[in-house]
Structure formats: C-alpha cells, structure tokens
C-alpha positions as CSV (number, residue, x, y, z in Angstrom):
1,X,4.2,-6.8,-38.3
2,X,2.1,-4.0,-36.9
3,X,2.3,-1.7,-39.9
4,X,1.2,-5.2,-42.0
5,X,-1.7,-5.6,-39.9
6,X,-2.7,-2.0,-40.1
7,X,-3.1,-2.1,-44.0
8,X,-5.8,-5.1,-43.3
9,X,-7.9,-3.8,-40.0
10,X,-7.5,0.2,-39.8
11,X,-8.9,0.4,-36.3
12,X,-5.8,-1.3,-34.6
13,X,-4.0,0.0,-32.2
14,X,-1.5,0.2,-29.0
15,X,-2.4,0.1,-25.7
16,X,-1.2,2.0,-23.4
17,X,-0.7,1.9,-19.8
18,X,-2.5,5.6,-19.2
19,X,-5.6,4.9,-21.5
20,X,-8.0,6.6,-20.5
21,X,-11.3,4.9,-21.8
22,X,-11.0,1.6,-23.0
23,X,-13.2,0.4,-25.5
24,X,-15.3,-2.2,-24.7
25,X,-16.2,-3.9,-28.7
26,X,-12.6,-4.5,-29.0
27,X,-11.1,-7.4,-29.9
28,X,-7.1,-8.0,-27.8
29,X,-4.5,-9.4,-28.1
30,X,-0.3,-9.5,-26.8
31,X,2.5,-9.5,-29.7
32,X,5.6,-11.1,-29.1
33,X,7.3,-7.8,-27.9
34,X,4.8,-7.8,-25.2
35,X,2.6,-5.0,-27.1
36,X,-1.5,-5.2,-26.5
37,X,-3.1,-4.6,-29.3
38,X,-6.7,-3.7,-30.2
39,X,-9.3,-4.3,-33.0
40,X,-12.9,-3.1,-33.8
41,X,-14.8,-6.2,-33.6
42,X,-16.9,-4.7,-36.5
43,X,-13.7,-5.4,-38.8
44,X,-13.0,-9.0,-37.7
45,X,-14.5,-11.9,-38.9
46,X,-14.7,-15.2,-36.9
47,X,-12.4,-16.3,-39.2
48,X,-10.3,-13.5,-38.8
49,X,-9.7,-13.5,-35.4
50,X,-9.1,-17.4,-35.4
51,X,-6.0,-16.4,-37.8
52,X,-4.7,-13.5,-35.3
53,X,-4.9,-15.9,-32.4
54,X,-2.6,-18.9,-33.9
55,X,0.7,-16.1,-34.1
56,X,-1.2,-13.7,-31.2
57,X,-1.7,-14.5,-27.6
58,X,-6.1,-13.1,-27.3
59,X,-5.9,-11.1,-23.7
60,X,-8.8,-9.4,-21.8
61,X,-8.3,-6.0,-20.6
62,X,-10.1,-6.2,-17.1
63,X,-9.4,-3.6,-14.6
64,X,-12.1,-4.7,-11.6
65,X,-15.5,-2.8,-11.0
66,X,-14.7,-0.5,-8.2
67,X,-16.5,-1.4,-5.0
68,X,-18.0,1.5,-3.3
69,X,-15.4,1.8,-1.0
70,X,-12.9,1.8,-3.5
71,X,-14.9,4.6,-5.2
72,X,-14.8,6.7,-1.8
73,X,-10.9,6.0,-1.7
74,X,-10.3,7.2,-5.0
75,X,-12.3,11.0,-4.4
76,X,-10.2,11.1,-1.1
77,X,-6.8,10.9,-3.3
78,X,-8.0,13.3,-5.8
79,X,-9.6,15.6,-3.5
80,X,-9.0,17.4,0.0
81,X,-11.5,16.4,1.9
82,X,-9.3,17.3,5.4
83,X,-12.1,17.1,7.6
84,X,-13.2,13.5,7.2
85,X,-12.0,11.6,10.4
86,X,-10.6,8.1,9.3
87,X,-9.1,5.1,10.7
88,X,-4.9,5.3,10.3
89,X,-4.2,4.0,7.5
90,X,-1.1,3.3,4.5
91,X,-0.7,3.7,1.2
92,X,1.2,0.3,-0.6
93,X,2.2,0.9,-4.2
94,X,2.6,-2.3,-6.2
95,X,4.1,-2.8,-9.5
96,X,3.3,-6.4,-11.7
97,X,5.3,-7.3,-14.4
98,X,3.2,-6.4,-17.4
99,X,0.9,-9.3,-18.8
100,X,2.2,-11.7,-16.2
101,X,-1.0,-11.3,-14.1
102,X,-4.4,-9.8,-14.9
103,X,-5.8,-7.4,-12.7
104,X,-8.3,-9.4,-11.1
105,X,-6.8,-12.3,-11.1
106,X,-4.3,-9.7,-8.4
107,X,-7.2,-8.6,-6.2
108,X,-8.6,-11.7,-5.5
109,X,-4.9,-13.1,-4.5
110,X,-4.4,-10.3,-2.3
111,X,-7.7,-10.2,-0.7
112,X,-6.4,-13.8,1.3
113,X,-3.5,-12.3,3.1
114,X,-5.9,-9.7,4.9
115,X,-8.6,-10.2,7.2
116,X,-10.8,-7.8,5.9
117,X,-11.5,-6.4,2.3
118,X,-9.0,-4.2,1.5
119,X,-9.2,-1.2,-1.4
120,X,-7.1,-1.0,-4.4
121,X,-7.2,2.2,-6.6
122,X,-6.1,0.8,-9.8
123,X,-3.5,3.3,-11.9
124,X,-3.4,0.8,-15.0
125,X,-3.8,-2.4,-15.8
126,X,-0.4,-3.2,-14.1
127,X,0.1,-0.8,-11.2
128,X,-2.2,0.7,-8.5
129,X,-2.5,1.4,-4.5
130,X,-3.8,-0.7,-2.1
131,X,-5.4,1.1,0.8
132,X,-4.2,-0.9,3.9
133,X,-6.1,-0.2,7.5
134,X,-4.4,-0.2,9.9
135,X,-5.0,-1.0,13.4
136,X,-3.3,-1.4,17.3
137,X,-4.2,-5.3,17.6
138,X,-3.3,-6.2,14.2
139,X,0.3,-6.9,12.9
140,X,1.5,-5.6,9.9
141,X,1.3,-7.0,6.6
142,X,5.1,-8.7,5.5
143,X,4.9,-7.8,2.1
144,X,8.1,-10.2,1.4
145,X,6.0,-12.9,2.1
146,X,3.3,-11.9,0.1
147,X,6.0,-11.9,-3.2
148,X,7.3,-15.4,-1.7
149,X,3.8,-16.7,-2.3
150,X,2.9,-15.2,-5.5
151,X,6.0,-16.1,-7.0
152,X,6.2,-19.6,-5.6
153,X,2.0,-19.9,-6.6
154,X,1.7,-18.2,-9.5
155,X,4.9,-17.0,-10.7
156,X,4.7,-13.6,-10.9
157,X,7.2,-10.7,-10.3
158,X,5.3,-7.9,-8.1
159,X,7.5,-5.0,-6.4
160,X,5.8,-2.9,-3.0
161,X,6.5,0.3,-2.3
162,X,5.3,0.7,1.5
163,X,4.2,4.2,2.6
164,X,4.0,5.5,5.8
165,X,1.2,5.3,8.6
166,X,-1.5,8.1,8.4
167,X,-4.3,9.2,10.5
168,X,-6.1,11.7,8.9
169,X,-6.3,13.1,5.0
170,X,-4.5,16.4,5.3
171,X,-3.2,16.9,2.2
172,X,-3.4,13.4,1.0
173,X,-3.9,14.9,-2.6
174,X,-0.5,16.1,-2.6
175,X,0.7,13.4,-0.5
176,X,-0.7,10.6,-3.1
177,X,0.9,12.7,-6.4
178,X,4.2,12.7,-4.1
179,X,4.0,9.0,-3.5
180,X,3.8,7.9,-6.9
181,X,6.6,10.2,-8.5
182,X,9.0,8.2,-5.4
183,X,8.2,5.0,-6.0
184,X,9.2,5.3,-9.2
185,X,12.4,7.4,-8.2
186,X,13.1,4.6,-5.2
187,X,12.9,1.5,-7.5
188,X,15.2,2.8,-10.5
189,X,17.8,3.0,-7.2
190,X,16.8,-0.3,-5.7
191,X,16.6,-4.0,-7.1
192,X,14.9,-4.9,-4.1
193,X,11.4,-6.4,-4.7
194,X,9.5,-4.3,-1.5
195,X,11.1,-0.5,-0.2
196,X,9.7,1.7,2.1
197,X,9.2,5.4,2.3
198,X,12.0,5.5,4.1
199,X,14.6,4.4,1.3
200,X,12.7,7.0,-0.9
201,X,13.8,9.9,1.3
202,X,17.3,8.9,1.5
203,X,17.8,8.5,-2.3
204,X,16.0,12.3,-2.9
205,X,18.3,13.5,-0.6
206,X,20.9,12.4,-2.5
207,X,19.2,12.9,-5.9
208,X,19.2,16.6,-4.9
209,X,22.7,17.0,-4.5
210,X,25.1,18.6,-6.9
211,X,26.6,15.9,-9.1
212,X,30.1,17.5,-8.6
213,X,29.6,17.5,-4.7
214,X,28.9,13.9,-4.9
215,X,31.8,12.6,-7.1
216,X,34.2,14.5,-4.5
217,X,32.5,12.4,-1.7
218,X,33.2,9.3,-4.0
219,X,36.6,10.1,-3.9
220,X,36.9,11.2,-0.4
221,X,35.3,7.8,0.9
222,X,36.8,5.1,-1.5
223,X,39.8,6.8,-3.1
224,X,41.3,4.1,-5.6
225,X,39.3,1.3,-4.7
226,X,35.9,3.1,-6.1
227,X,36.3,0.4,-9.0
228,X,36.8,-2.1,-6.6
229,X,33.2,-3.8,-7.8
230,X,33.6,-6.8,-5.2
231,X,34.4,-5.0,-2.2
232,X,31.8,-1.8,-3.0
233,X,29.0,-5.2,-2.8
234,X,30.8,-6.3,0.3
235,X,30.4,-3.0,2.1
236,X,27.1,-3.0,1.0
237,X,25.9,-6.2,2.0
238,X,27.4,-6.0,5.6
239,X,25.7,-2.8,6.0
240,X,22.2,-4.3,4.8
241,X,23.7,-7.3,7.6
242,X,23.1,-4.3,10.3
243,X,26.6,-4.7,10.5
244,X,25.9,-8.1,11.8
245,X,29.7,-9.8,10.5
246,X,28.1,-13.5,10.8
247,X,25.2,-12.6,8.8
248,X,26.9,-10.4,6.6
249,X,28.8,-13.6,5.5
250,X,26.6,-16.2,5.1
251,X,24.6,-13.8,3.0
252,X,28.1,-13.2,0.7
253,X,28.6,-16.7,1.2
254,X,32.2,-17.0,2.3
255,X,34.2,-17.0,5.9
256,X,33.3,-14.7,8.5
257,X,37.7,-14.5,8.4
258,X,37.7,-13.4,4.8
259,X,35.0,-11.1,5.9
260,X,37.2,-9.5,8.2
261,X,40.2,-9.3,6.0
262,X,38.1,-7.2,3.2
263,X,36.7,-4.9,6.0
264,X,40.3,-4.5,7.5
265,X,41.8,-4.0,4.0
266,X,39.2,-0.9,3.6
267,X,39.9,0.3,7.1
268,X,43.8,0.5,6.6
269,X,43.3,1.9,2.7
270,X,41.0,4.7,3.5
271,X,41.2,5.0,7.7
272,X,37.4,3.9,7.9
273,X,36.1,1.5,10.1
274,X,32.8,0.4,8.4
275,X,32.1,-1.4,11.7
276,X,31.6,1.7,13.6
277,X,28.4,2.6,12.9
278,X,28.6,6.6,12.6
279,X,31.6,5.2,9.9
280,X,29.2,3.3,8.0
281,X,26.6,6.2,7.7
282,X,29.0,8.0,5.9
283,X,30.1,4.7,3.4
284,X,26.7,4.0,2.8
285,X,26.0,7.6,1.7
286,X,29.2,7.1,-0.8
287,X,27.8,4.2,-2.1
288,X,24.1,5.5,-3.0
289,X,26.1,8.3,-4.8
290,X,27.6,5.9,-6.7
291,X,24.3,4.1,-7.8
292,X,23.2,7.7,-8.7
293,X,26.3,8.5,-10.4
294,X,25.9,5.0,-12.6
C-alpha cells in the first residue's frame, strides 16, 4: 500500500522513533501495521486527505514543549556539569506501547500521582525519563500502581525501569547512556511490567559470561529435568514468593502439599534444597542462564 501511495504523493514517508526534526506542515497518519506516515500538506487536497482518513487512522505527532526545568534536566544528561549541588534524585525509564497513548496525553496522567511537577526528558514519541525528586519525608512512588491505574483508566501498556537514588551529577552523562542501553537489556530478560536497576545488574552479569560456562551450570543445577518447563516456573515463582511456600502457591494456584511434593521431587533429583536460601541463589542463577540461553 505504501509503495501505491508513494506514486500519488512523493513526499510520504515513515516515521521513525529517532527523528530527529519533525516537520511541522505534515499531514499524519497510522497504517494498519502500526506504521506513521507523513505527507506534505502542499500535496494534499481537502479532498485528498478526507480519502486517506476513511482506510487511515489521522494521528498528531506531539512530543510536549519542554518546561524550563525540563530543559535544565536535559543539558545535565548530556553534559558533566559535576559541580552543580542538587537534590537526590532517580532516573525512571518508561516504555508506552507505540500509538496506544500520545505523549501528552502521558505527562499530564503522570503529573497526578506526584505532588509536585515532575520532569520528563522525552527520547521519542513513545519512550523517555522521568526525573523523580526525591526526598526523606516523602515515600516512594509504587510504579505498579501507577500501571494498575493507567491500564484500568486508559488502557494502556507502560513498562518502568526504576534507577537508583543519586545525589549529585558525577558522571551522570555516562551514567544516563548506561541506563538506557540496560533498560533495554533488563526488559528483553523480564516480562515484568516495572524492574529495577537491580535486575539489570544481575542479568549483565550473566550476559557476560561465556555461553559454554553457562550451559555447564544448566547442567550442573537441573540435570535432566532442564526441560521440565512446569517445574523450572515453579522454582521460579517460589523464589519471586521469597521462598514464602503459602504465597508461592496461591500465586501457582494449587496446594501448598503439591507445592512441597515438586520442591521435594527437585531436592531428591538433584540434592538441592531450593528452600535454603544460599541453595536458591545458586537455582535462580541457573534459571537466568536459561532465559539467556533461550
């Protein structure tokens, strides 16, 4: 369809999430494969663009006006300006689901779970960084209930990625490059809708490791029962339980006795009690290798 349309308006084209200027006497609009699309509104006719919109969805491309602030907060990324004292602070990824949500349409949903205006630093019309002060009195921001409301509001799919405090700018340049390249490493390891810095460092430590090493800790750990799909998500879920049993079966949703039974039948094929919790390190690290292995 695309090619088609190009043989009737020659200015068209795709855009893409790292544009860098975006033309503002364009006409858009979203295909059915999700694609934005542009056209010079000097080749479109009124009538024209009343034909594209009865098989095209029109869209706006709006990324919000920077506020001063958010201005400031974007130098301080880009630049090393160590010196400047600041309040502590954290960087929060997010990630919409593309043309589910338009940028401002985010900010100002946002804005009402914080007390005060907070920055975002916009990388594309679907993902950016909110700035998020920080401070001794205040508690911090769930961002699982932020995606509870959105989805239940608005229905849209968001993921967080939650960085850690800071308290000055020291190499936040290199930090902010850093932070980007693992959120997008920690999410292609994680279906989980928020993660933390913290489940970044674990899967680079692992994604650093020789593959061979890995599959020989496979092996080591699970031994035949590696293809054993339901009890590999058992193991996993009891271990996201905090080895909690109770919890660890309501969340699998069977008996806390047939609970037992799988974690005994693991324990007596491979000598590891997953209920001690140095035992359970070392099953949890076979289990990332396997997601990084798949």
């Amino acid at each position: 369809m695309l090619n088609e349309l190009r043989k009737i308006f020659s200015t068209l084209f795709i855009f893409q999430n790292n544009q860098g200027n975006i033309p503002d006497n364009y006409q858009w609009f979203i295909t059915s494969n999700q694609d934005i699309i542009g056209i010079d509104n000097q080749e479109l006719s009124t009538r024209d663009i009343a034909l594209l919109s009865a098989f095209l969805t029109p869209y706006s491309i709006t990324i919000p006006e920077p506020t001063l602030e958010e201005q400031l907060w974007e130098s301080r990324l880009k630049e090393n300006n160590k010196d400047e004292v600041v309040s502590p602070f954290r960087l929060v990824y997010f990630k919409i689901t593309k043309n589910q949500m338009k940028p401002l349409q985010f900010k100002e949903a946002i804005q009402d779970f914080f007390t005060k205006s907070v920055p975002i630093i916009w990388e594309n019309q679907y993902e950016g960084i909110i700035i998020e002060e920080l401070s001794d009195s205040a508690e911090f921001i769930s961002y699982e209930q932020i995606i509870d409301i959105l989805m239940s509001d608005l229905y849209v799919n968001i993921k967080f990625y939650v960085g850690p405090s800071l308290d000055n700018l020291f190499n936040l340049k290199q930090l902010y490059t850093t932070f980007l390249a693992s959120s997008e490493q920690a999410f292609s390891y994680s279906e989980k809708p928020v993660i933390t810095y913290l489940d970044a460092i674990i899967h680079g430590f692992i994604d650093r490791t020789d593959e061979s090493f890995r599959d020989d800790v496979i092996m080591v750990i699970f031994k035949d029962l590696v293809t054993d799909k339901e009890l590999l998500h058992t193991l996993r879920t009891f271990i996201q339980c905090n080895l909690n049993t109770s919890v660890a079966a309501k969340t699998l949703h069977m008996h806390r006795n047939s609970l037992q039974y799988r974690l005994d039948k693991f324990r007596e094929r491979t000598g590891i009690d997953i209920r001690q919790f140095d035992q359970a390190i070392i099953v949890y690290l076979g289990l990332l290798s396997i997601m990084h292995r798949d």
